[in-house]
PDB file with SEQRES, HELIX, SHEET and CRYST1 records, atoms N, CA, C and O in Angstrom:
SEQRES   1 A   77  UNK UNK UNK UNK UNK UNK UNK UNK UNK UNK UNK UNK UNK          
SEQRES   2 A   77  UNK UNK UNK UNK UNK UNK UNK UNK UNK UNK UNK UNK UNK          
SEQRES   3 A   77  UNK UNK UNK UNK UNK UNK UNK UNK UNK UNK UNK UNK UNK          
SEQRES   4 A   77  UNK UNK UNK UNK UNK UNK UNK UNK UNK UNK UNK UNK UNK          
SEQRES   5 A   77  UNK UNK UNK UNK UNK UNK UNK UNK UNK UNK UNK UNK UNK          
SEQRES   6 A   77  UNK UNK UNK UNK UNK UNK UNK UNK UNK UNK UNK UNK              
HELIX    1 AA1 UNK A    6  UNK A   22  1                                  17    
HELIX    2 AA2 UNK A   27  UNK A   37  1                                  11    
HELIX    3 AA3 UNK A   41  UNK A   57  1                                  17    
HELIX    4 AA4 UNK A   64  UNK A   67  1                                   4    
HELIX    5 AA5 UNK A   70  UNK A   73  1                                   4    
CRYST1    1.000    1.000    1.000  90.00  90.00  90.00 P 1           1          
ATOM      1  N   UNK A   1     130.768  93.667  32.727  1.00  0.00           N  
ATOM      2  CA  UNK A   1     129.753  93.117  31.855  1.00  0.00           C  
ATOM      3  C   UNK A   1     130.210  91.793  31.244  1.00  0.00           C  
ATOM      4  O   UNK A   1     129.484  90.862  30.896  1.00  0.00           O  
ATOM      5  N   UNK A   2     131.107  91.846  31.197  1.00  0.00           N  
ATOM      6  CA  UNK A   2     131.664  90.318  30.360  1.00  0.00           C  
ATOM      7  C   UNK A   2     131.707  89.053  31.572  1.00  0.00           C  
ATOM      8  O   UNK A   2     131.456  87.854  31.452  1.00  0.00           O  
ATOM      9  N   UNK A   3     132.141  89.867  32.796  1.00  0.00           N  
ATOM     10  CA  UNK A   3     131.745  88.680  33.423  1.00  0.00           C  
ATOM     11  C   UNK A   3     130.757  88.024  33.808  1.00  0.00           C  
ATOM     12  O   UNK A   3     130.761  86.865  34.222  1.00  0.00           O  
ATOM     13  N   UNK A   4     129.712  88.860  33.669  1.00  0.00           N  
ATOM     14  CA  UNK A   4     128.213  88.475  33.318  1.00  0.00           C  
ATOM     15  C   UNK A   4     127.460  87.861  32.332  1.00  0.00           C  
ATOM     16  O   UNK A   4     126.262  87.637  32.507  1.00  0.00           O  
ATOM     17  N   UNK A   5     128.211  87.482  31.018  1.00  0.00           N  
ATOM     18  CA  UNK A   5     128.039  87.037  29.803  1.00  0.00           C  
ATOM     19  C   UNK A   5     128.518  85.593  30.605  1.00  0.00           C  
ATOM     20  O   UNK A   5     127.811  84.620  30.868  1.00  0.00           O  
ATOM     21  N   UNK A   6     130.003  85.812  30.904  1.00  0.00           N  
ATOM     22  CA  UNK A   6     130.792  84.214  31.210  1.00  0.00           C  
ATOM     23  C   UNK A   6     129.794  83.422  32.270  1.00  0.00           C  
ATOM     24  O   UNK A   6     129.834  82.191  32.275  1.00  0.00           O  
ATOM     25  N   UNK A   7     129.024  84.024  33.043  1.00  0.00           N  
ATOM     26  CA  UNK A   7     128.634  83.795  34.248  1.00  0.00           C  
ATOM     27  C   UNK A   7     126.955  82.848  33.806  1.00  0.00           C  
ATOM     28  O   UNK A   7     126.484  81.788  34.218  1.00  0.00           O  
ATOM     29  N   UNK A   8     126.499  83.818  32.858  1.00  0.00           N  
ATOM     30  CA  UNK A   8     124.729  83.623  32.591  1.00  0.00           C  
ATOM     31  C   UNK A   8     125.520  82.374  31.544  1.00  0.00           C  
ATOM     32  O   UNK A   8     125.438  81.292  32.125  1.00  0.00           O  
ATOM     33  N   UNK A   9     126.285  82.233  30.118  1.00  0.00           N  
ATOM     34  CA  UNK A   9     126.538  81.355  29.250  1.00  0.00           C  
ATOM     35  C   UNK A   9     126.852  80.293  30.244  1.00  0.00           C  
ATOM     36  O   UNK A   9     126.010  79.413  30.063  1.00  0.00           O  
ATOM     37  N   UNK A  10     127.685  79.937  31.240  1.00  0.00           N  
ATOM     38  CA  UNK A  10     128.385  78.977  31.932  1.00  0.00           C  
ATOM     39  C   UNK A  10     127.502  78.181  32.926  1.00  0.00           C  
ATOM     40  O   UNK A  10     127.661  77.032  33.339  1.00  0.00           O  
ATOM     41  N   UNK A  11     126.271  79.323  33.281  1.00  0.00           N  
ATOM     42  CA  UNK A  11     125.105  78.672  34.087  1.00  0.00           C  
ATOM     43  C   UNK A  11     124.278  77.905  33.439  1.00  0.00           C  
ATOM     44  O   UNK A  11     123.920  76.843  33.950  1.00  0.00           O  
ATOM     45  N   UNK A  12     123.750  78.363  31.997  1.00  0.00           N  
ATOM     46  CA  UNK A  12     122.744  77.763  30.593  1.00  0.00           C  
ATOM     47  C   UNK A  12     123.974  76.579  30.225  1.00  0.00           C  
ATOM     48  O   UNK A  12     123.740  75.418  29.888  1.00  0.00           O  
ATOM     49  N   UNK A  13     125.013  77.055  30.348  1.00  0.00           N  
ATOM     50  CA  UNK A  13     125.414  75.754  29.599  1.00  0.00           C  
ATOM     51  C   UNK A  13     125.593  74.488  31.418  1.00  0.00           C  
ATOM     52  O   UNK A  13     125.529  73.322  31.028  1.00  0.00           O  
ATOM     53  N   UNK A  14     125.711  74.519  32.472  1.00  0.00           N  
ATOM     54  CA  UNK A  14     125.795  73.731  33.097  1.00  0.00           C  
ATOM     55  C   UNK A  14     124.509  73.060  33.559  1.00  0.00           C  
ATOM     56  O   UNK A  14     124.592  72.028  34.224  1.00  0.00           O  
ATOM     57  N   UNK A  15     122.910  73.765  33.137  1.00  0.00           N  
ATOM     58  CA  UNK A  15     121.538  73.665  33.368  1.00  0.00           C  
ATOM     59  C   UNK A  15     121.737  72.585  32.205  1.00  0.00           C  
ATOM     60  O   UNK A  15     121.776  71.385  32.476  1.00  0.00           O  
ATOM     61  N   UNK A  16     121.859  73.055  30.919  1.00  0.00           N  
ATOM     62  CA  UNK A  16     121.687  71.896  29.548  1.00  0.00           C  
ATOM     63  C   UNK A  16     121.764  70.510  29.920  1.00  0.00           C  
ATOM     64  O   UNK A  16     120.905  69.632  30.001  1.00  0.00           O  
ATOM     65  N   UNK A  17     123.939  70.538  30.283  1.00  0.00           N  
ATOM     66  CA  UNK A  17     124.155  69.500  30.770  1.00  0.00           C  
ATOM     67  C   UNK A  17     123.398  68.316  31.909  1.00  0.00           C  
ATOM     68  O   UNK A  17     123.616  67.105  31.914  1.00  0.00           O  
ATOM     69  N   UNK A  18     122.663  68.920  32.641  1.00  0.00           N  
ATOM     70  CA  UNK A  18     122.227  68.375  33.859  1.00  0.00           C  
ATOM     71  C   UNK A  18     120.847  67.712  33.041  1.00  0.00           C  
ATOM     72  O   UNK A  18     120.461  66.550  32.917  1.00  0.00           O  
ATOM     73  N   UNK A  19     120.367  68.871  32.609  1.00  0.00           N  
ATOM     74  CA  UNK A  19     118.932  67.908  32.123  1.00  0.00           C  
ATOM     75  C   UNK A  19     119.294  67.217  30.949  1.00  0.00           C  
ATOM     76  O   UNK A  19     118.248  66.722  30.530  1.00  0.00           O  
ATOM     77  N   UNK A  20     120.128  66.954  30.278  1.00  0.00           N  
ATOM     78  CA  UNK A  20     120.794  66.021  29.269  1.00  0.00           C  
ATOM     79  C   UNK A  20     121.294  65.014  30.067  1.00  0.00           C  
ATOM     80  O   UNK A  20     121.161  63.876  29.617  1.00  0.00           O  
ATOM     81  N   UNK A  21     121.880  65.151  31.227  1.00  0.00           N  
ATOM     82  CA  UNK A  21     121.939  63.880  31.633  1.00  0.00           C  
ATOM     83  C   UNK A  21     121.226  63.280  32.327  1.00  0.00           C  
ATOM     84  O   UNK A  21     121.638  62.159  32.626  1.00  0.00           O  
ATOM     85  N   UNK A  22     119.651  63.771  32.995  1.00  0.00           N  
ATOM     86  CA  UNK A  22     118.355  63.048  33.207  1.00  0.00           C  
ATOM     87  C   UNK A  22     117.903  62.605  32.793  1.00  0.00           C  
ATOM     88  O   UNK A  22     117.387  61.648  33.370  1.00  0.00           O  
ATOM     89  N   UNK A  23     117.625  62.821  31.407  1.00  0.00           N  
ATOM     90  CA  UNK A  23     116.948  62.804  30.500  1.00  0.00           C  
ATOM     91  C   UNK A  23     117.429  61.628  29.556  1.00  0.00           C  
ATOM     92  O   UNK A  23     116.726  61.091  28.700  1.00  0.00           O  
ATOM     93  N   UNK A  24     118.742  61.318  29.853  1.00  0.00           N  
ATOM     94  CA  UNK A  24     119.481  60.429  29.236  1.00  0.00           C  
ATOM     95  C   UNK A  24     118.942  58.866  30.091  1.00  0.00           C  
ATOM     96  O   UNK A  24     118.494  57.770  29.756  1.00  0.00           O  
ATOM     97  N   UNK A  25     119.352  59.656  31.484  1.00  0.00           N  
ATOM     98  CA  UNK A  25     119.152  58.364  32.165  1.00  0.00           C  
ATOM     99  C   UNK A  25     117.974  57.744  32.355  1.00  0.00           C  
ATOM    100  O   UNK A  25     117.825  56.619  32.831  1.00  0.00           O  
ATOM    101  N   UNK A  26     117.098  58.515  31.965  1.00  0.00           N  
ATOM    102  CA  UNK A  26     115.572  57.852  32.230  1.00  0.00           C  
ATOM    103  C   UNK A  26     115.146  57.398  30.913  1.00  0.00           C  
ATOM    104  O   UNK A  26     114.287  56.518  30.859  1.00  0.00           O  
ATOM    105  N   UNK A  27     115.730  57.978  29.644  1.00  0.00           N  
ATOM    106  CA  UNK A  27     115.642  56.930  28.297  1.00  0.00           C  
ATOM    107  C   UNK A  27     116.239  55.458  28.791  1.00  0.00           C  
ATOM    108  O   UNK A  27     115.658  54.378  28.889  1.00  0.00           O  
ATOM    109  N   UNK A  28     117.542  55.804  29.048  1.00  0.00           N  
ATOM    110  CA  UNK A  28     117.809  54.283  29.438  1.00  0.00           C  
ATOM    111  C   UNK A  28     117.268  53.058  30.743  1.00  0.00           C  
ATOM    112  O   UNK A  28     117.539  51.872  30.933  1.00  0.00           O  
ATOM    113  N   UNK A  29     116.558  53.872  31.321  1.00  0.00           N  
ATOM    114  CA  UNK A  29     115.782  53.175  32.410  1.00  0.00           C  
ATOM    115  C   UNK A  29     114.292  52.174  31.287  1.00  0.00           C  
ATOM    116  O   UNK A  29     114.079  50.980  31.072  1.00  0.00           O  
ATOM    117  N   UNK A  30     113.569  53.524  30.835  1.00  0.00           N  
ATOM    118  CA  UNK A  30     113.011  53.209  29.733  1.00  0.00           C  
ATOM    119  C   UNK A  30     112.931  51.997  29.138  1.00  0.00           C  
ATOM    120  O   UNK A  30     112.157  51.044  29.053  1.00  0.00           O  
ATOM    121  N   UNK A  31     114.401  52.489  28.610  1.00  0.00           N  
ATOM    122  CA  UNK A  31     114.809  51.100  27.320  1.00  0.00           C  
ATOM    123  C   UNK A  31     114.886  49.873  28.183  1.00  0.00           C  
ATOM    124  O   UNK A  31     114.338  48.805  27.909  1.00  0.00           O  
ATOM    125  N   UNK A  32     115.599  50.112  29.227  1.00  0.00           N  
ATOM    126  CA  UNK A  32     115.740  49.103  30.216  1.00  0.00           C  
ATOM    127  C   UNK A  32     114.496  47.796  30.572  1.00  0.00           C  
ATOM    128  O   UNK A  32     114.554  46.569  30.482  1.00  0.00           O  
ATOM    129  N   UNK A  33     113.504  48.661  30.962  1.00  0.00           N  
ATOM    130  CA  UNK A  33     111.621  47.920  30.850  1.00  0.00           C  
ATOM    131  C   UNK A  33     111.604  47.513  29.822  1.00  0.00           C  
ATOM    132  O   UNK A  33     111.524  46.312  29.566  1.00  0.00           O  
ATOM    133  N   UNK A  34     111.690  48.592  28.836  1.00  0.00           N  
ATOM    134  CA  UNK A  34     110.621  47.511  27.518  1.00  0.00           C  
ATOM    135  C   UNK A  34     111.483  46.628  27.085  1.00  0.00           C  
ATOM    136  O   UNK A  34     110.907  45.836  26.339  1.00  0.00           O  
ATOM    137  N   UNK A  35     112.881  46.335  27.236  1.00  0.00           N  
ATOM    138  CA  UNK A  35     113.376  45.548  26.786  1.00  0.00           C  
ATOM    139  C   UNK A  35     113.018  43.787  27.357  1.00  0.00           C  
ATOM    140  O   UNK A  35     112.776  42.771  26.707  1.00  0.00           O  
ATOM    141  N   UNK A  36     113.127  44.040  28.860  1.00  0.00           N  
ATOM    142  CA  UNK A  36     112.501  42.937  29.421  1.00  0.00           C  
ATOM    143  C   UNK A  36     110.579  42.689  29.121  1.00  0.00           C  
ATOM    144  O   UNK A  36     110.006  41.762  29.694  1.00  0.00           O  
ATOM    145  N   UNK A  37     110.086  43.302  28.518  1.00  0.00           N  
ATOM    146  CA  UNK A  37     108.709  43.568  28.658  1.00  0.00           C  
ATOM    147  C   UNK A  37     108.456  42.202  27.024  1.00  0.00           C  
ATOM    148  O   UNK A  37     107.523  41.408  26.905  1.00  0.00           O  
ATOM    149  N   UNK A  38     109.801  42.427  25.913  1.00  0.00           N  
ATOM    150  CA  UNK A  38     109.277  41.979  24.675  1.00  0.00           C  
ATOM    151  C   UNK A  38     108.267  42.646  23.670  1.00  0.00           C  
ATOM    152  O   UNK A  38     108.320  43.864  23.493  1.00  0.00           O  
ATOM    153  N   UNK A  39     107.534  42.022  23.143  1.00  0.00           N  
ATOM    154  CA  UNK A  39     106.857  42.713  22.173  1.00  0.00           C  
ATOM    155  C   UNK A  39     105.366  42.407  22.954  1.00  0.00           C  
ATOM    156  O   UNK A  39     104.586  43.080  22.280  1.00  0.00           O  
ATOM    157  N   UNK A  40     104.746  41.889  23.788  1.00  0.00           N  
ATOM    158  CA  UNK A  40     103.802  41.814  24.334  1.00  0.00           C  
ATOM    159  C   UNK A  40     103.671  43.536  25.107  1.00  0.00           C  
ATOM    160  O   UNK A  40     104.439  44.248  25.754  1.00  0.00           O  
ATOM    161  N   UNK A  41     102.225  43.656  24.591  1.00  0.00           N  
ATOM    162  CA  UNK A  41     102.167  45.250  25.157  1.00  0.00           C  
ATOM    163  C   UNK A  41     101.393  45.297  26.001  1.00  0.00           C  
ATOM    164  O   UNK A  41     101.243  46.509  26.150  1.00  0.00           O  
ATOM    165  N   UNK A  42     100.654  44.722  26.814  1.00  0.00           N  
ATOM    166  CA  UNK A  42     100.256  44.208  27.995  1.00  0.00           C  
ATOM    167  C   UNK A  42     101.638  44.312  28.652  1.00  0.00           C  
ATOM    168  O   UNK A  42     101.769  45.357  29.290  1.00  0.00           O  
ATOM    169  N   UNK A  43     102.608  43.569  28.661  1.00  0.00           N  
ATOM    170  CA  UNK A  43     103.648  43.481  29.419  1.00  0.00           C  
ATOM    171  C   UNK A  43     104.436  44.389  29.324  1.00  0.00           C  
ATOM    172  O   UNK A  43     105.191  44.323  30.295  1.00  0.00           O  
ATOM    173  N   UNK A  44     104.844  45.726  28.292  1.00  0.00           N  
ATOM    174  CA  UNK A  44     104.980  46.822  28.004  1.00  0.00           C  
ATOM    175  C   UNK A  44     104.296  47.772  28.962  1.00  0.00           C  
ATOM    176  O   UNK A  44     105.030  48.330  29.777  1.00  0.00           O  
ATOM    177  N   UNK A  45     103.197  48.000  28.985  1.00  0.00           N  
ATOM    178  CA  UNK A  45     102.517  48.613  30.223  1.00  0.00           C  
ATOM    179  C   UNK A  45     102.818  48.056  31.572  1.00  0.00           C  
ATOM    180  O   UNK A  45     102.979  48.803  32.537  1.00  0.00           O  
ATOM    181  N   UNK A  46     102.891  46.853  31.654  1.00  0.00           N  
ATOM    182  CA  UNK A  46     102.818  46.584  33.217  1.00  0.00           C  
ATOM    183  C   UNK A  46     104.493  46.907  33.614  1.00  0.00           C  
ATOM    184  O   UNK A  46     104.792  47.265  34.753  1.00  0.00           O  
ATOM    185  N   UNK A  47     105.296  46.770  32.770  1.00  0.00           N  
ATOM    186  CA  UNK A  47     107.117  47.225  33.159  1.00  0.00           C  
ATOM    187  C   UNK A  47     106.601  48.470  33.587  1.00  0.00           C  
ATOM    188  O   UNK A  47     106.363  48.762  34.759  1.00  0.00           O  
ATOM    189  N   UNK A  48     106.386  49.411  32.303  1.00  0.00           N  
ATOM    190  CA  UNK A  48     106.663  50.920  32.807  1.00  0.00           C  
ATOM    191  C   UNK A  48     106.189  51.166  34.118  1.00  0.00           C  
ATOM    192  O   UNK A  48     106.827  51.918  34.855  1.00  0.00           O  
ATOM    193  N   UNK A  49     104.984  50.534  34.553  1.00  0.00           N  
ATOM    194  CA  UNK A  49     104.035  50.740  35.527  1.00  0.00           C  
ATOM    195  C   UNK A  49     105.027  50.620  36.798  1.00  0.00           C  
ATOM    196  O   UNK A  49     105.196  51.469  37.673  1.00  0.00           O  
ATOM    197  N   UNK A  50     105.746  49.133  36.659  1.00  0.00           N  
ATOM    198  CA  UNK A  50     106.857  49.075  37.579  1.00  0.00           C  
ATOM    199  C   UNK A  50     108.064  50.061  37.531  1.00  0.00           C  
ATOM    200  O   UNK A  50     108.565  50.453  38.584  1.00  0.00           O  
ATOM    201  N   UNK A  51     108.440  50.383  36.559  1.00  0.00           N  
ATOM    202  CA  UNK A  51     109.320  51.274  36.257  1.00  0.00           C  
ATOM    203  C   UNK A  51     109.032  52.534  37.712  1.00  0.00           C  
ATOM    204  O   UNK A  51     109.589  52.937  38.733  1.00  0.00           O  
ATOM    205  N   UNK A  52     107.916  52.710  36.997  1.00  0.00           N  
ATOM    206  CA  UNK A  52     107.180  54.129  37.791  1.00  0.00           C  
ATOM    207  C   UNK A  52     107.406  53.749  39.377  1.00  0.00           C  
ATOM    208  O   UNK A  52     108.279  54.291  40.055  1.00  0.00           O  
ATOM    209  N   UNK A  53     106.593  52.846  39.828  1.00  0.00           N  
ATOM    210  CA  UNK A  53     107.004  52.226  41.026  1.00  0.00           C  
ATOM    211  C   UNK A  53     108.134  52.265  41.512  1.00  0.00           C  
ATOM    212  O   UNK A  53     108.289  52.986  42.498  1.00  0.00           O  
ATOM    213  N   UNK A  54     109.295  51.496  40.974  1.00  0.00           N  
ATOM    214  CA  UNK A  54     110.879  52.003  41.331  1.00  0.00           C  
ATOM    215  C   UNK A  54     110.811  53.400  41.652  1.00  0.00           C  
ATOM    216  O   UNK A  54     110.716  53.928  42.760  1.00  0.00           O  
ATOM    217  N   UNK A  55     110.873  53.900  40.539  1.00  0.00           N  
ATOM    218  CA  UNK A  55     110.779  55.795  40.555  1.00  0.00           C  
ATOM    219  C   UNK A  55     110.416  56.082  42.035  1.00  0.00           C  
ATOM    220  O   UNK A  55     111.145  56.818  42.700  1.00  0.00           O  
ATOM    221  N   UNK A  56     109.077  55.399  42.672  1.00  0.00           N  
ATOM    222  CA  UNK A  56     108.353  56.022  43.273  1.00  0.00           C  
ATOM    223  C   UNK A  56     108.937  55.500  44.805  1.00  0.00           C  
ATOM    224  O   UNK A  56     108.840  56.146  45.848  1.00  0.00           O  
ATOM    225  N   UNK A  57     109.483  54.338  44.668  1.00  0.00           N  
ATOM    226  CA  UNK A  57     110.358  53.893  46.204  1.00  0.00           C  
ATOM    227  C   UNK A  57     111.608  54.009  46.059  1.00  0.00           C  
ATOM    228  O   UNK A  57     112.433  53.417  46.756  1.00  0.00           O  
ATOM    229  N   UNK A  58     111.926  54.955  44.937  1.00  0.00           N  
ATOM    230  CA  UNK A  58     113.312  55.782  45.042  1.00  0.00           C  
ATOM    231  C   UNK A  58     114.508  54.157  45.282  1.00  0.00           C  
ATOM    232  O   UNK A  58     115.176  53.936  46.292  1.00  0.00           O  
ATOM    233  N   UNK A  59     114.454  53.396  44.203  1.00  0.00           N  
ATOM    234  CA  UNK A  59     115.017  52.078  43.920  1.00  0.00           C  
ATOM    235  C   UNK A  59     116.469  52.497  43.613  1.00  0.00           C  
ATOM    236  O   UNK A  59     116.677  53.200  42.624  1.00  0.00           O  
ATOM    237  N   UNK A  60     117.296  52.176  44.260  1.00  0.00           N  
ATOM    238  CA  UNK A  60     118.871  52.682  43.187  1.00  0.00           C  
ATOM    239  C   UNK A  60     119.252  52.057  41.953  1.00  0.00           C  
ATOM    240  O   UNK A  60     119.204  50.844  41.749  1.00  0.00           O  
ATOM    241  N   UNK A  61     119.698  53.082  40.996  1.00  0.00           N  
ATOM    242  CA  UNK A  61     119.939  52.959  39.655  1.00  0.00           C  
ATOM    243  C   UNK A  61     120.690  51.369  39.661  1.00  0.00           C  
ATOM    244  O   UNK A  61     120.518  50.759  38.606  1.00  0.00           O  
ATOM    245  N   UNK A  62     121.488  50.645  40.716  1.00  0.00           N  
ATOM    246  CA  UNK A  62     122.603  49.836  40.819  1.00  0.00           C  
ATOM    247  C   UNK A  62     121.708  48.562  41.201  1.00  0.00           C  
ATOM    248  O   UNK A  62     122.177  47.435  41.356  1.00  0.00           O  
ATOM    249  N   UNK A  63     120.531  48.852  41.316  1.00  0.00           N  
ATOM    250  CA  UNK A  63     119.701  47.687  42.032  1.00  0.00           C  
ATOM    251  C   UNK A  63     118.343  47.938  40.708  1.00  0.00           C  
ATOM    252  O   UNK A  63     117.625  46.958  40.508  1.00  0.00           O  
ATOM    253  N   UNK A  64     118.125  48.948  40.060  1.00  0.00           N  
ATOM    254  CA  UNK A  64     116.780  48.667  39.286  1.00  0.00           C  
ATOM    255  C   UNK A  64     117.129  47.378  38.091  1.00  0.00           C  
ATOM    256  O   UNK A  64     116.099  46.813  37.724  1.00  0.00           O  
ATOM    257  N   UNK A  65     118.021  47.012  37.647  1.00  0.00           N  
ATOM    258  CA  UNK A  65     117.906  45.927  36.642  1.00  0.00           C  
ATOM    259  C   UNK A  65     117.330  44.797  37.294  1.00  0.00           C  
ATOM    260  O   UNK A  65     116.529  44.070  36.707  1.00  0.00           O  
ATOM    261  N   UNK A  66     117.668  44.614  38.407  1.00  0.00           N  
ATOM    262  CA  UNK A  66     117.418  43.596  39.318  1.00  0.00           C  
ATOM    263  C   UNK A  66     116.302  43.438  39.993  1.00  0.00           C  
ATOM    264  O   UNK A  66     115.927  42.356  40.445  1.00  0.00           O  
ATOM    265  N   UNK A  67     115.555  44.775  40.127  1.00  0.00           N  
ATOM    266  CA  UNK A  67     114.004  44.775  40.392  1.00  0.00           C  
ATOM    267  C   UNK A  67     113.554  44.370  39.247  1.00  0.00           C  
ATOM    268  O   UNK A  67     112.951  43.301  39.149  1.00  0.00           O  
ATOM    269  N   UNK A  68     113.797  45.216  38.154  1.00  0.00           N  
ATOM    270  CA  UNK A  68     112.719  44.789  36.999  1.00  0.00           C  
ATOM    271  C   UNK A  68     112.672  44.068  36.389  1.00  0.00           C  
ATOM    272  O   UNK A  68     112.008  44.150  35.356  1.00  0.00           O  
ATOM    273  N   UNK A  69     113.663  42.518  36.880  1.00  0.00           N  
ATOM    274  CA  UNK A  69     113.857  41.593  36.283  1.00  0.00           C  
ATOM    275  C   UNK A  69     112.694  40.309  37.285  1.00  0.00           C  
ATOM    276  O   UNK A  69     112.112  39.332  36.814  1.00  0.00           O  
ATOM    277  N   UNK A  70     112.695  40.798  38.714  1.00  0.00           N  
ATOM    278  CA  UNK A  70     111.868  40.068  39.553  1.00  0.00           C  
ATOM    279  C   UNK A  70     110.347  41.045  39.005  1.00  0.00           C  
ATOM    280  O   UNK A  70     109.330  40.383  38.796  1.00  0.00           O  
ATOM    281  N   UNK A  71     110.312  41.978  38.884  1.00  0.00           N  
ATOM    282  CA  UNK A  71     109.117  41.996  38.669  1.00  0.00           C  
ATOM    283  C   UNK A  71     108.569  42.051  37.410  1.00  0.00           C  
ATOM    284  O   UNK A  71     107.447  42.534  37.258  1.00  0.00           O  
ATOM    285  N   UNK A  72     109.334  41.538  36.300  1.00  0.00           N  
ATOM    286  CA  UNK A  72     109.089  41.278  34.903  1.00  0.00           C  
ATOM    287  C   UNK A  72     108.669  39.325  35.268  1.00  0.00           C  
ATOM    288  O   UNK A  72     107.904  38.631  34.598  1.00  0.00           O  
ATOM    289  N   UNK A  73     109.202  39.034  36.095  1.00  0.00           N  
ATOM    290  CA  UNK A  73     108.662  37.167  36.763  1.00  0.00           C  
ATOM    291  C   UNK A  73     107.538  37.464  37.241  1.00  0.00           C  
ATOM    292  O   UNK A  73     106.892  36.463  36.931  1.00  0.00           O  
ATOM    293  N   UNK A  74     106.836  38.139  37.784  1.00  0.00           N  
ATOM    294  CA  UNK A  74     105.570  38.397  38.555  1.00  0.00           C  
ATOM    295  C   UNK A  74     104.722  38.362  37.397  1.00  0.00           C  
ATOM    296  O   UNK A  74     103.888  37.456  37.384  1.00  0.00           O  
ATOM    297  N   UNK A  75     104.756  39.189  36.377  1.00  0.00           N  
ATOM    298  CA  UNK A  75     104.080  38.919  35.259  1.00  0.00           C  
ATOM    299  C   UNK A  75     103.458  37.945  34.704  1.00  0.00           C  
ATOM    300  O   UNK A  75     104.070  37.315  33.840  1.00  0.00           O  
ATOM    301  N   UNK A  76     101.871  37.499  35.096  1.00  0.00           N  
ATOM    302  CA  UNK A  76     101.457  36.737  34.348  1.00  0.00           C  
ATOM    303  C   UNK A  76     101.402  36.379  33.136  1.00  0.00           C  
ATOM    304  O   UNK A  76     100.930  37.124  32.277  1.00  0.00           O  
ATOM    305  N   UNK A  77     102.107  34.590  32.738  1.00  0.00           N  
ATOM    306  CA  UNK A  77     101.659  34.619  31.125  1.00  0.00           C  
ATOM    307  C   UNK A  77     100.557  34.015  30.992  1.00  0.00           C  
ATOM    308  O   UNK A  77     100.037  33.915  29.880  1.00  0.00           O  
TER     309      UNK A  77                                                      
END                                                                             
């Protein structure tokens, strides 16, 4: 029985970790957009939108600053 305690605690605690660190990384993806976006919220929407896009052509984490910096230029002012 105890190794069943160590087993279920060690699984909840390695599940936590994992979605703590998704969850982390997609705040900072996040922060990442609106930071290039400014205080214009028009341009706030159109990042995330790209954001999502990355997401969606599976962009690598090592290459998204670099997308969302070309497609924060696409942005009409």
């Amino acid at each position: 029985m105890d190794y069943f305690i160590i087993a279920i605690a060690t699984a909840a605690g390695l599940y936590f970790h994992g979605w703590l660190y998704v969850k982390t990384r997609r705040w900072m993806d996040r922060d990442l957009a609106l930071s290039l976006a400014g205080d214009n919220e028009a341009r706030k929407k159109f990042m995330l939108q790209r954001l999502e896009d990355a997401r969606k052509q599976k962009i690598k984490r090592r290459d998204l600053q670099r997308w969302l910096e070309a497609a924060a230029a696409e942005f009409p002012n």
